[in-house]
FIGUFI-919300 format. One line per field, with one value per atom (N, C-alpha, C, O, CB): residue number from 1; residue in three letters; atom name; x, y, z. Coordinates in steps of 0.001 Angstrom, whole numbers. Glycine has a CB too. Layout:
# FIGUFI-919300
i <- NUM	...
aa <- ALA	...
at <- CA	...
px <- X	...
py <- Y	...
pz <- Z	...
# end
This chain:
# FIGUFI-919300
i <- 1	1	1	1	1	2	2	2	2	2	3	3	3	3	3	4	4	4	4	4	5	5	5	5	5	6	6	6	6	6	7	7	7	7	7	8	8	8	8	8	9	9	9	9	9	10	10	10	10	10	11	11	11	11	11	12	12	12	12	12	13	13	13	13	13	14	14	14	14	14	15	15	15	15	15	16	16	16	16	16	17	17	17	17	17	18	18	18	18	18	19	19	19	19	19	20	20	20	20	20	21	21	21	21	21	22	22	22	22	22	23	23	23	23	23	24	24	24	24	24	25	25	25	25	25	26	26	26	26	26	27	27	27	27	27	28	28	28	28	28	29	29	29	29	29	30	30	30	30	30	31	31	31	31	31	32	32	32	32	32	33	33	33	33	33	34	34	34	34	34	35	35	35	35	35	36	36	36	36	36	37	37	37	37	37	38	38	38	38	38	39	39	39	39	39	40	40	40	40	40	41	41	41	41	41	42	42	42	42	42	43	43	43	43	43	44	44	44	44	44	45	45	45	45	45	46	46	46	46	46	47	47	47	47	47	48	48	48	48	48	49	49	49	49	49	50	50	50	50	50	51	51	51	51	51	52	52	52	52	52	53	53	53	53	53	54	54	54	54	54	55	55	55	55	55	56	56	56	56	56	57	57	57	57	57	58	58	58	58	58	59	59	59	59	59	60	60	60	60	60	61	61	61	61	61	62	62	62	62	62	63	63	63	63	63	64	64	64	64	64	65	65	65	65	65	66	66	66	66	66	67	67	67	67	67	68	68	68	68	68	69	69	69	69	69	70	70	70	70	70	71	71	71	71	71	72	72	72	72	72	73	73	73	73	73	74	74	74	74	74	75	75	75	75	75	76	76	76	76	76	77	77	77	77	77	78	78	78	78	78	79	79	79	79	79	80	80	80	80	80	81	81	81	81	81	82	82	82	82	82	83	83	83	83	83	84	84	84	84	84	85	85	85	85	85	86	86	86	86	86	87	87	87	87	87	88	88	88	88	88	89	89	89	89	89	90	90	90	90	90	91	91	91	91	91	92	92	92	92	92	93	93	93	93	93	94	94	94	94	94	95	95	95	95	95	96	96	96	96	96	97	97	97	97	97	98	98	98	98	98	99	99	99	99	99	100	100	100	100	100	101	101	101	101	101	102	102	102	102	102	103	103	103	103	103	104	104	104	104	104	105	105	105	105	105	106	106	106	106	106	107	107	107	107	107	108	108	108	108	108	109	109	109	109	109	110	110	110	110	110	111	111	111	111	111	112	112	112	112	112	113	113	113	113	113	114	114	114	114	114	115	115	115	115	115	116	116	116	116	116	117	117	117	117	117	118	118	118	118	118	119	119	119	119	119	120	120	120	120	120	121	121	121	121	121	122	122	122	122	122	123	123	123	123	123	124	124	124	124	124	125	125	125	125	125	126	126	126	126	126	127	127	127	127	127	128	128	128	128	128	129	129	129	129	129	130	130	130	130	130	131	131	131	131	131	132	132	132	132	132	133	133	133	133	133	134	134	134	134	134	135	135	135	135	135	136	136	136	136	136	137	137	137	137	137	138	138	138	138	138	139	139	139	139	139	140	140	140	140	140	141	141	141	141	141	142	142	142	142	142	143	143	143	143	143	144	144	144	144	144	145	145	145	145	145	146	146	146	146	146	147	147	147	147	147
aa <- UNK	UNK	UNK	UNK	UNK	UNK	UNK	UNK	UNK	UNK	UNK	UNK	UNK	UNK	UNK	UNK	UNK	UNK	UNK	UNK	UNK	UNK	UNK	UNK	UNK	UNK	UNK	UNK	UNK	UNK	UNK	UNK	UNK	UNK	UNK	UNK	UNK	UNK	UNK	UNK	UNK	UNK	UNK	UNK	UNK	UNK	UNK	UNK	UNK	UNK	UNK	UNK	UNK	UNK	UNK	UNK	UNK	UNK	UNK	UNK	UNK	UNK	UNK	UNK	UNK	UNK	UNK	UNK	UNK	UNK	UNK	UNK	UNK	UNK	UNK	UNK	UNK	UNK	UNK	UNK	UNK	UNK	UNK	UNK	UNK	UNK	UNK	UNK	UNK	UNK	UNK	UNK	UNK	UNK	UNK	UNK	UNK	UNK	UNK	UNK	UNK	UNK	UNK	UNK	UNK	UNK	UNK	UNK	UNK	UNK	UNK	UNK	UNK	UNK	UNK	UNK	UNK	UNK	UNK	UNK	UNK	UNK	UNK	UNK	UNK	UNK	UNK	UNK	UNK	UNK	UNK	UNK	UNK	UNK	UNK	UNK	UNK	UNK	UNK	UNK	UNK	UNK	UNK	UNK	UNK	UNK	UNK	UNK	UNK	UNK	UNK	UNK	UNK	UNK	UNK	UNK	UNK	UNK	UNK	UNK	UNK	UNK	UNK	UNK	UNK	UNK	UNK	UNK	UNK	UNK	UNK	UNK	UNK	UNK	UNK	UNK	UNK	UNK	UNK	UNK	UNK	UNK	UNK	UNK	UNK	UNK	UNK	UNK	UNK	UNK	UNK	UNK	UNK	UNK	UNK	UNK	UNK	UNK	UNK	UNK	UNK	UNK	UNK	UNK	UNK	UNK	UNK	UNK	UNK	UNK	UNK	UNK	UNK	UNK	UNK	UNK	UNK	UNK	UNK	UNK	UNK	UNK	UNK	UNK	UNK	UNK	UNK	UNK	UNK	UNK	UNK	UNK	UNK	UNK	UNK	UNK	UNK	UNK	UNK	UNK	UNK	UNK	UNK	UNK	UNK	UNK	UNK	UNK	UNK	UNK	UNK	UNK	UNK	UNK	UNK	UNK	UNK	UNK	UNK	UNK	UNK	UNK	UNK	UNK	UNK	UNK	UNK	UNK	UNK	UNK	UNK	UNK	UNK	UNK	UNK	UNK	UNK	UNK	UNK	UNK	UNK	UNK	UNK	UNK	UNK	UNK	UNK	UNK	UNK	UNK	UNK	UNK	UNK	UNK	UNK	UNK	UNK	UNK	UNK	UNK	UNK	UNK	UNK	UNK	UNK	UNK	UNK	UNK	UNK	UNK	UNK	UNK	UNK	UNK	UNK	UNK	UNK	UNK	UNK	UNK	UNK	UNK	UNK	UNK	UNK	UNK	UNK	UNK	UNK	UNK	UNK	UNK	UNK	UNK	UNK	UNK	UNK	UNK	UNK	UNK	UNK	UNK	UNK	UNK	UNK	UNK	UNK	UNK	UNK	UNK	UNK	UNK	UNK	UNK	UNK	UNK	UNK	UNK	UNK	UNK	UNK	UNK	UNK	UNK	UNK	UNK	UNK	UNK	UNK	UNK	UNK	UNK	UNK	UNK	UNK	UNK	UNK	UNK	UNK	UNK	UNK	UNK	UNK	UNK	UNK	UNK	UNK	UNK	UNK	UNK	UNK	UNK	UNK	UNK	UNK	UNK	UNK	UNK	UNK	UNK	UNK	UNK	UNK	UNK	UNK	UNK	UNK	UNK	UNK	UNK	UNK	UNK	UNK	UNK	UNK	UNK	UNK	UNK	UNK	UNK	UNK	UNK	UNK	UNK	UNK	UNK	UNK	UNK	UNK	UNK	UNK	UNK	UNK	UNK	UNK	UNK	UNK	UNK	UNK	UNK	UNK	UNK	UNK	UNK	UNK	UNK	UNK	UNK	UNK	UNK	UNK	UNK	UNK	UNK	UNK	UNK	UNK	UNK	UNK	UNK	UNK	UNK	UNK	UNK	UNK	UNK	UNK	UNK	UNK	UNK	UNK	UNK	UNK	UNK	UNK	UNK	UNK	UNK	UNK	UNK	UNK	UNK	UNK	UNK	UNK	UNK	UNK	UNK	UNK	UNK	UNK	UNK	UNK	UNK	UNK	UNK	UNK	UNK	UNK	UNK	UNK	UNK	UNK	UNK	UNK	UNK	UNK	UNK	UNK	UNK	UNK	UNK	UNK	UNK	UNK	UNK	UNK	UNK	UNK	UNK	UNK	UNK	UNK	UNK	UNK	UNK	UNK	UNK	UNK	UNK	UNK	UNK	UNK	UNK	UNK	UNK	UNK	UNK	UNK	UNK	UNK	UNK	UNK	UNK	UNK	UNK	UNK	UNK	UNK	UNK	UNK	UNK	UNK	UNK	UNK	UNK	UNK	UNK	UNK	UNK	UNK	UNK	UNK	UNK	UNK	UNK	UNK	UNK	UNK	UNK	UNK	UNK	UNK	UNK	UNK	UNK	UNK	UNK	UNK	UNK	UNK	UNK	UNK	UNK	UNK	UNK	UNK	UNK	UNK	UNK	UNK	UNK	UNK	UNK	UNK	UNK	UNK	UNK	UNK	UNK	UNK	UNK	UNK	UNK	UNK	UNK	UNK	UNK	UNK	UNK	UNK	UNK	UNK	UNK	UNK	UNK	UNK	UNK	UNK	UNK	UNK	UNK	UNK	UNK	UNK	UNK	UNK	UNK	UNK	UNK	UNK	UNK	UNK	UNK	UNK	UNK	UNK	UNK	UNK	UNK	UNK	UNK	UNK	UNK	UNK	UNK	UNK	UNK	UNK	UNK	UNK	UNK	UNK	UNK	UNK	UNK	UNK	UNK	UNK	UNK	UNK	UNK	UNK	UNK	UNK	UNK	UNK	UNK	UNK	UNK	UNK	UNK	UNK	UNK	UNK	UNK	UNK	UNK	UNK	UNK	UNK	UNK	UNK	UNK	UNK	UNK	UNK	UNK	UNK	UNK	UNK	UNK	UNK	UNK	UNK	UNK	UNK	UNK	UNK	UNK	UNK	UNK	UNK	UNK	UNK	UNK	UNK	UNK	UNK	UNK	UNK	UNK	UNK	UNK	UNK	UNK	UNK	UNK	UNK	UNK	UNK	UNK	UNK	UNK	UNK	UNK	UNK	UNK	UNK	UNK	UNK	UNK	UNK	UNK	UNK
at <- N	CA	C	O	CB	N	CA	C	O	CB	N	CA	C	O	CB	N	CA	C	O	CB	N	CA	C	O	CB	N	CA	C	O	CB	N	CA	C	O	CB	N	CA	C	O	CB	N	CA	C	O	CB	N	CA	C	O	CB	N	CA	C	O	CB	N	CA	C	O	CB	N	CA	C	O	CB	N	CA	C	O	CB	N	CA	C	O	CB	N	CA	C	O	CB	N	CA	C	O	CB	N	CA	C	O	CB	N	CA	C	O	CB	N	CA	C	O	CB	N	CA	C	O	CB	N	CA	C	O	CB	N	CA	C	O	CB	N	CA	C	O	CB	N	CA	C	O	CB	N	CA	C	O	CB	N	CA	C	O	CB	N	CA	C	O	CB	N	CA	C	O	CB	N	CA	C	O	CB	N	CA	C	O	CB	N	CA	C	O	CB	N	CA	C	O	CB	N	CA	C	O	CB	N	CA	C	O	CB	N	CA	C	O	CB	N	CA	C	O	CB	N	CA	C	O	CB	N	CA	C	O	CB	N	CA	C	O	CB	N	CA	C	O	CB	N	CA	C	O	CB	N	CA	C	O	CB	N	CA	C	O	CB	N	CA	C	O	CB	N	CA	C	O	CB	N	CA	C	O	CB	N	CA	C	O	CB	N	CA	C	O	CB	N	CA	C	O	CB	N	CA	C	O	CB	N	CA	C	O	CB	N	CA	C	O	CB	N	CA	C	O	CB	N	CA	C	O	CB	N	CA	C	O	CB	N	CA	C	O	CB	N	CA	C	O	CB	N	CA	C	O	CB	N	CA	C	O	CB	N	CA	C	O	CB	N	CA	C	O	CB	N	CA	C	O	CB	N	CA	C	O	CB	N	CA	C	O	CB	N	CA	C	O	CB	N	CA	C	O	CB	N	CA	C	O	CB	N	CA	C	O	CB	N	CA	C	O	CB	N	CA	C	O	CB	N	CA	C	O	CB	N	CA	C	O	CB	N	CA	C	O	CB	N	CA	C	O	CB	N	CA	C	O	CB	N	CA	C	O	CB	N	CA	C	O	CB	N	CA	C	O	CB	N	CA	C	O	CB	N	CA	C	O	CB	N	CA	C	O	CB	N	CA	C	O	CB	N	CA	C	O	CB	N	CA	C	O	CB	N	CA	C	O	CB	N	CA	C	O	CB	N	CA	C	O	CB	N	CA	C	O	CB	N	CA	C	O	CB	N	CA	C	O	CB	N	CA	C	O	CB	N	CA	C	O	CB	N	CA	C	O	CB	N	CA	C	O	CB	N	CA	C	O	CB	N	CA	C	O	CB	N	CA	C	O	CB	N	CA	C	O	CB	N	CA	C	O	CB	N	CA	C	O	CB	N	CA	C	O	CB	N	CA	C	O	CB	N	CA	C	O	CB	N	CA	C	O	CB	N	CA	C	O	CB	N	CA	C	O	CB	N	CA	C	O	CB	N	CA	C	O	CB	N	CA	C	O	CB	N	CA	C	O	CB	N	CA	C	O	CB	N	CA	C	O	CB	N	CA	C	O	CB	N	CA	C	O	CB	N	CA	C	O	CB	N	CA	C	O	CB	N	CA	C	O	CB	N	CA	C	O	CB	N	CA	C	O	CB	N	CA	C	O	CB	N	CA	C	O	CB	N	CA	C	O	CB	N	CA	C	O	CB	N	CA	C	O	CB	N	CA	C	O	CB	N	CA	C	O	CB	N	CA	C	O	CB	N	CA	C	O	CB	N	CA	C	O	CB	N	CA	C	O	CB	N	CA	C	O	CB	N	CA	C	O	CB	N	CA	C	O	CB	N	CA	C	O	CB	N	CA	C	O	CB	N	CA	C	O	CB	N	CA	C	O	CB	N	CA	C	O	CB	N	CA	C	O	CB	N	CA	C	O	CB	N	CA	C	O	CB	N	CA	C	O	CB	N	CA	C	O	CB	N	CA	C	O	CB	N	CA	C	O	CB	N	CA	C	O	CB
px <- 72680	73236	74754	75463	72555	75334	76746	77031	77214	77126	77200	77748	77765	78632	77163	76397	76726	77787	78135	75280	78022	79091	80477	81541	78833	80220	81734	82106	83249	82199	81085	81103	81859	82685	79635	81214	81116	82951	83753	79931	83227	84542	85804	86897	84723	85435	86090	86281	87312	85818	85598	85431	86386	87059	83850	85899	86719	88271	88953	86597	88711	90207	90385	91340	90749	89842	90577	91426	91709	91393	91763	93109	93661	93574	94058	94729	96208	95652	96392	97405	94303	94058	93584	94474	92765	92776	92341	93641	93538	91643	94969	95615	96442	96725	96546	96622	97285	96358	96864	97415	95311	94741	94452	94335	93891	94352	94772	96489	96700	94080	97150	98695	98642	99243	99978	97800	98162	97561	98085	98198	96248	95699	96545	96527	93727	97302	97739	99152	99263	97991	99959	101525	100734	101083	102817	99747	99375	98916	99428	98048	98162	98369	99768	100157	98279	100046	101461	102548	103183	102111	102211	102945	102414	103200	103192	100781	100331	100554	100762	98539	100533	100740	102749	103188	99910	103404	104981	104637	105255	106868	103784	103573	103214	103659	102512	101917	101026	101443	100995	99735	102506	102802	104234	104366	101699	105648	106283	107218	107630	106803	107343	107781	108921	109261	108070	109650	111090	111604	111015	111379	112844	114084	114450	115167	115517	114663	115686	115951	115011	115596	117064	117076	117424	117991	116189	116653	116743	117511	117343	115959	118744	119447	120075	120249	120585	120383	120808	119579	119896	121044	118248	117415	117515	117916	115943	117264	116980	118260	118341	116411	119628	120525	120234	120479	121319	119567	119123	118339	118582	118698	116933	116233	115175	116002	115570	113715	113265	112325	111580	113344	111538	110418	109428	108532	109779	109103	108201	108204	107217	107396	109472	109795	109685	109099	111341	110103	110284	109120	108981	111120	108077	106509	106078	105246	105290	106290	105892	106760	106162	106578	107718	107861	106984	106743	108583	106352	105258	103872	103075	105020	103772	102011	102264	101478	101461	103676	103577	103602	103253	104750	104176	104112	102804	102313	104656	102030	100742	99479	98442	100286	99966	99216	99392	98710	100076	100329	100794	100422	100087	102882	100631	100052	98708	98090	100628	98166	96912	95840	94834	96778	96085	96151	96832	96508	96554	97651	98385	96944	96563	99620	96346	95216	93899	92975	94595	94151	92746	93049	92188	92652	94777	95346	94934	94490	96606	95095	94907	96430	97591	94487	95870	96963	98243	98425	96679	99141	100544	100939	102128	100213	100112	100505	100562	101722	98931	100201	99872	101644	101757	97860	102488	104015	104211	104800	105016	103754	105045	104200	105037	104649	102878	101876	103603	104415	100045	103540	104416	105323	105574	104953	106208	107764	108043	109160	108286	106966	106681	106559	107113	104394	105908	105329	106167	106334	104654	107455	108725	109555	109883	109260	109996	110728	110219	111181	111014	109533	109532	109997	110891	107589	109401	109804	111423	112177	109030	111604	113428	114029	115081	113991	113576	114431	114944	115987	112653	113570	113306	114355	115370	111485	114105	115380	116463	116980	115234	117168	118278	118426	118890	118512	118117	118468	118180	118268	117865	117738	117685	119112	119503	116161	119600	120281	121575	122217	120453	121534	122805	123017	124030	122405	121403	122230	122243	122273	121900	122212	122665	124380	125130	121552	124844	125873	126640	127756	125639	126043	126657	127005	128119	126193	125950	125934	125057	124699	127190	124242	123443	121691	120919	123541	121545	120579	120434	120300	119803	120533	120871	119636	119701	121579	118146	116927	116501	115378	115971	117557	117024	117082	116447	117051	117764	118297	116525	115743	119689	116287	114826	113548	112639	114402	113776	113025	113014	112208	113897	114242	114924	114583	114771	116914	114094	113749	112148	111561	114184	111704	110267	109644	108619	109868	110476	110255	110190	109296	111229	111769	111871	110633	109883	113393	110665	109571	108197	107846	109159	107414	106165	105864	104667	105636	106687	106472	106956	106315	106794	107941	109008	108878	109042	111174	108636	108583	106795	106251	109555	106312	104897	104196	103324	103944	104868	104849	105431	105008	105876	106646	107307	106380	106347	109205	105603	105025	103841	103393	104603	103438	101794	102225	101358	100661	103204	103532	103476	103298	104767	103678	104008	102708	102571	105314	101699	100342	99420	98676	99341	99338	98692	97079	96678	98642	96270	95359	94166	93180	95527	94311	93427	94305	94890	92319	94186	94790	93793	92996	96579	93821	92911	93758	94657	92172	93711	94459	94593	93494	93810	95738	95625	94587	94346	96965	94212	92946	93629	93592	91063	94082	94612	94201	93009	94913	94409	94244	94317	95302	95047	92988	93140	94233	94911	92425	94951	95827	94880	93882	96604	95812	95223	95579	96782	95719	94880	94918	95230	95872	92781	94794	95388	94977	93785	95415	95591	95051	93636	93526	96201	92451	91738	92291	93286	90291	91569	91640	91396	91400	90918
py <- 95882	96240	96023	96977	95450	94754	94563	95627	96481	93489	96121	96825	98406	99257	96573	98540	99828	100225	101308	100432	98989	98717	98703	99091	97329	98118	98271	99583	100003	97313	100363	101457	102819	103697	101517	102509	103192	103158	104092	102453	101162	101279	101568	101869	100284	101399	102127	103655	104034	101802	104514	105797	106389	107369	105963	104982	105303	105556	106432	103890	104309	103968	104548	105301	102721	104668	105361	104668	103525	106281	104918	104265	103781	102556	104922	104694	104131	103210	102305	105518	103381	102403	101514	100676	102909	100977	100015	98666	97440	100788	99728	98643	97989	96845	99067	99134	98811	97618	96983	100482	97618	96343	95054	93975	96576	95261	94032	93448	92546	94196	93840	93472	92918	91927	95174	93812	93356	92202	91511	94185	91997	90585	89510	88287	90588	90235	89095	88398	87229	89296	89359	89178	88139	87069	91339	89016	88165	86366	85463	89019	86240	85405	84368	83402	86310	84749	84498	83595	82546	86323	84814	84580	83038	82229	85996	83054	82071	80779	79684	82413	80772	79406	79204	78062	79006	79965	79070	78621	77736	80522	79264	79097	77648	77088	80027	76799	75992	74935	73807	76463	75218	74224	74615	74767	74037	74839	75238	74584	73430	75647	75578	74891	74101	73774	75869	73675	73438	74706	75759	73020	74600	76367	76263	77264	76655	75563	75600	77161	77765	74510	77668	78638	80208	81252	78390	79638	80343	80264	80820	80369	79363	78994	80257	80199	77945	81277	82677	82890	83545	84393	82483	83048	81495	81666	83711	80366	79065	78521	77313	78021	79658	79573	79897	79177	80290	81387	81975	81467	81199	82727	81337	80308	79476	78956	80990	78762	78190	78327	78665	77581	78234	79657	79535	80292	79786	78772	79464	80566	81150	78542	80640	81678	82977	84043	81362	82754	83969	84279	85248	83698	83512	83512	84581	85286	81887	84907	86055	87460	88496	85619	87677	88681	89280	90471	88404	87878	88452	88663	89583	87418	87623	87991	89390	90260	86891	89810	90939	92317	93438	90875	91871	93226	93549	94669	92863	92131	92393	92969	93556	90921	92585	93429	94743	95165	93350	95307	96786	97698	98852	96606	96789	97462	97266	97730	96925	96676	96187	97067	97571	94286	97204	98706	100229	101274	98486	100060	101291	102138	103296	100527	100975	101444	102467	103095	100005	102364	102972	104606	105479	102249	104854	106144	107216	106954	105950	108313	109236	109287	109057	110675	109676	110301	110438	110647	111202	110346	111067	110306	110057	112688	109967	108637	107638	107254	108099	107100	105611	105269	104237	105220	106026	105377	104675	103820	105678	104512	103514	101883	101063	103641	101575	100657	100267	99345	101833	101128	101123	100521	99418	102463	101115	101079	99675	99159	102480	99171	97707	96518	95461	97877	97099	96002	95586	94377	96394	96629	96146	95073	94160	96845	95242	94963	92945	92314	96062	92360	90716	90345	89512	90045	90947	90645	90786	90096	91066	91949	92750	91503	90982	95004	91174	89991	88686	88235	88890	88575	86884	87201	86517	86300	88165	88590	88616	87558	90854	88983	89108	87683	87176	89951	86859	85574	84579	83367	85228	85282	84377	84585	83966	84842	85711	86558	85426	84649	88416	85805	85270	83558	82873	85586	83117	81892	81396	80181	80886	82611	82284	82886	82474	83173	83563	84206	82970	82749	85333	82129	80906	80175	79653	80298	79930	78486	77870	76930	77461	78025	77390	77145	76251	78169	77649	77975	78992	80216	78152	77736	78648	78961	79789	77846	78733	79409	80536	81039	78463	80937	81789	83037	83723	81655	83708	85068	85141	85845	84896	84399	84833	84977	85803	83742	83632	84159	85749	86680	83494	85539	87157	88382	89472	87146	88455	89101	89386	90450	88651	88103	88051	89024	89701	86438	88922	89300	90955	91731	88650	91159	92493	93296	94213	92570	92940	93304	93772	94847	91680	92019	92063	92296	92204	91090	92603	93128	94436	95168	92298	94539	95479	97060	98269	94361	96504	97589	97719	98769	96879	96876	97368	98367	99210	96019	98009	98606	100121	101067	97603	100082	101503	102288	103511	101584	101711	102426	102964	104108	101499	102098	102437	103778	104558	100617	103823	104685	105873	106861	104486	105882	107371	107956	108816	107144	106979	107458	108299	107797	106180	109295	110342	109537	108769	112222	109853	109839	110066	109330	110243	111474	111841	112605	113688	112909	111774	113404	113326	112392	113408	114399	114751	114917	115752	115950	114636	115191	116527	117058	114632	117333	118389	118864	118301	118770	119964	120246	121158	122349	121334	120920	121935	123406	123321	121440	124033	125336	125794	125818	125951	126236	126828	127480	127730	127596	127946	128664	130686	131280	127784	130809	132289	133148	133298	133193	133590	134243	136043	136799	133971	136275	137711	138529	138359	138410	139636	140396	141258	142097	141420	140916	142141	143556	143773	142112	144376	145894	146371	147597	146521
pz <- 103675	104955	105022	105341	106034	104723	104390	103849	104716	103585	102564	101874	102486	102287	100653	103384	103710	105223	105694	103797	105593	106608	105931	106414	107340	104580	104272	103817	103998	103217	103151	102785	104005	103758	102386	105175	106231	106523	106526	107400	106830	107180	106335	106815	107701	104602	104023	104084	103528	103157	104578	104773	106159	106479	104905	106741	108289	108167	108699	109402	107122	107004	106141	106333	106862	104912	103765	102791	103150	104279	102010	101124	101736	101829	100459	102651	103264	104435	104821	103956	105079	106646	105597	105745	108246	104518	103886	103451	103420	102691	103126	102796	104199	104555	101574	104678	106072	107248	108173	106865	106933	107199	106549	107131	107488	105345	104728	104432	103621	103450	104895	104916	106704	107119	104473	107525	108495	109088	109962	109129	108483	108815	107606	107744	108615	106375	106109	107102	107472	104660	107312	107648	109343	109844	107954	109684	110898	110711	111371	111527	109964	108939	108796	109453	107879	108163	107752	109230	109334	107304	110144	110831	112005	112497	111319	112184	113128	111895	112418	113864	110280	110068	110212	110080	108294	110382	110836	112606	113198	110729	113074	114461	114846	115848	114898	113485	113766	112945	113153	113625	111736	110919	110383	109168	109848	111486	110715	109116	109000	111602	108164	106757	106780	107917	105690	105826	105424	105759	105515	103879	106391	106871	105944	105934	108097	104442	103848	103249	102731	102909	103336	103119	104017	103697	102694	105448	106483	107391	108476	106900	106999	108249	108984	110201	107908	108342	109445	110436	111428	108481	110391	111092	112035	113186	110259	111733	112394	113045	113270	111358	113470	113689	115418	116386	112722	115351	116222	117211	118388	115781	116254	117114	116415	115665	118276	115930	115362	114978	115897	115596	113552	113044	113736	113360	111481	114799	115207	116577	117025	115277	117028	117700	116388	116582	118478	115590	114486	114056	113309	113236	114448	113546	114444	113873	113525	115450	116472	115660	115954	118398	114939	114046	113228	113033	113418	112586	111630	112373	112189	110356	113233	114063	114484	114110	115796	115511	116328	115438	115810	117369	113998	112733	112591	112732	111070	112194	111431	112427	112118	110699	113640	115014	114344	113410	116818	114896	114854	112944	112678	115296	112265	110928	110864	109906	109611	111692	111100	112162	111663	111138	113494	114101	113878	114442	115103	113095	112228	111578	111752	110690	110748	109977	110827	110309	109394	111819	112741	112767	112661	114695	112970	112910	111908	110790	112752	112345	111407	110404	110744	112242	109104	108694	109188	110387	108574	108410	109309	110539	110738	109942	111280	112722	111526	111679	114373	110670	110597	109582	108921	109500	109640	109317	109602	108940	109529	111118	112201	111243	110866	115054	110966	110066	109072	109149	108940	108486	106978	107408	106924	106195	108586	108865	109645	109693	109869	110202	111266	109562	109262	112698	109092	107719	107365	107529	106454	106471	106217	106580	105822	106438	108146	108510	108647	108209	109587	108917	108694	106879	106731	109103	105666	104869	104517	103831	104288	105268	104875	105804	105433	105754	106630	107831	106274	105801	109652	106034	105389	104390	104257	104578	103752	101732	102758	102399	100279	103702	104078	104131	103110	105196	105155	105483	104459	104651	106641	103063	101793	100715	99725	100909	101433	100534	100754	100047	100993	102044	102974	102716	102855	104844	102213	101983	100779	100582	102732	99478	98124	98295	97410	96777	99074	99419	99833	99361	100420	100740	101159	100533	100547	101749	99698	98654	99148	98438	98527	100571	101178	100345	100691	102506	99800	98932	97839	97822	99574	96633	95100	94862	93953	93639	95236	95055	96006	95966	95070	96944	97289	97067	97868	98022	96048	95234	95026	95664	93458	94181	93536	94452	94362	92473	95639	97120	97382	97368	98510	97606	98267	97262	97801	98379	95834	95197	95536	95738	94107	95519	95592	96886	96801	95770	98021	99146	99248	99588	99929	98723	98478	97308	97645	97962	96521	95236	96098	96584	94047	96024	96388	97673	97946	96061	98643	99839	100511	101265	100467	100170	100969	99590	99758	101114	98735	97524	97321	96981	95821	97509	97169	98321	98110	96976	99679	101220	101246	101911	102301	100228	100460	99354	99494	100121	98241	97211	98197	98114	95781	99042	99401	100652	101045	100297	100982	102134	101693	102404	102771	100031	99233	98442	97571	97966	99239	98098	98707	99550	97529	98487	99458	99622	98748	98634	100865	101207	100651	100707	101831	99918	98913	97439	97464	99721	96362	95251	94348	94267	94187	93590	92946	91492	91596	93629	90893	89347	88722	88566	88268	88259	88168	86755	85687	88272	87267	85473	84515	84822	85756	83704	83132	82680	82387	82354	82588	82525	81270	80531	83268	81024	79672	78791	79788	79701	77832	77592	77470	77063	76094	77973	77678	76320	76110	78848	75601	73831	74180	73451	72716	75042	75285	76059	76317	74378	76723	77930	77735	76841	78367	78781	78191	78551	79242	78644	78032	77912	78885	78990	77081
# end
């Protein structure tokens, strides 16, 4: 019975709603533990300048809402999923960037890589993967015209 529920809701979502819900329960995720336990800022001081992560933890809960409902969309609606996802990881590499730029944190270049890479680049790859493709079949060569 499980399996034919998952079967069903994989069918519902598809590729692109399948991942768009698992990013969005993660980033949601993500975002209620700075809410409930926030980390060391080290690193974040452009953002903890502003205000304190767990005001910022509502970036990632309120993304992973919206991507994680992105997924229910058809086709073609479900961008805004993609374009919301981005933007908490692109925040974090900036304000990591900014403070290897500082001197404020010499580990955070590779943070700020990590962020961009495994989030912000794996997000823009999944945005470009069509829904359905099929592989092209090649086509016989043709030996000569009939008569």
């Amino acid at each position: 019975m499980p399996c034919r529920a998952a079967r069903r809701l994989y069918k519902a979502l598809g590729r692109r709603g399948c991942f768009l819900a698992i990013i969005g329960i993660g980033k949601t995720c993500w975002g209620i533990s700075f809410l409930v336990d926030p980390p060391d800022d080290r690193g974040l001081r452009l953002l903890t300048d502003v205000c304190s992560l767990r005001h910022w933890s509502w970036l990632w809960i309120v993304a992973g809402i919206v991507t994680f409902c992105s997924a229910f969309l058809r086709i073609g609606r479900d961008k805004i999923g993609f374009a919301v996802a981005v933007v908490p990881p692109t925040v974090w590499a900036t304000a990591y960037t900014v403070a290897v730029v500082s001197g404020d944190y010499s580990r955070g270049g590779f943070v700020a890589l990590w962020y961009l890479t495994s989030h912000v680049g794996v997000i823009a790859w999944a945005a470009t993967v069509p829904e359905y493709s099929v592989p092209r079949v090649p086509r016989p060569a043709r030996r000569g015209k009939a008569a």
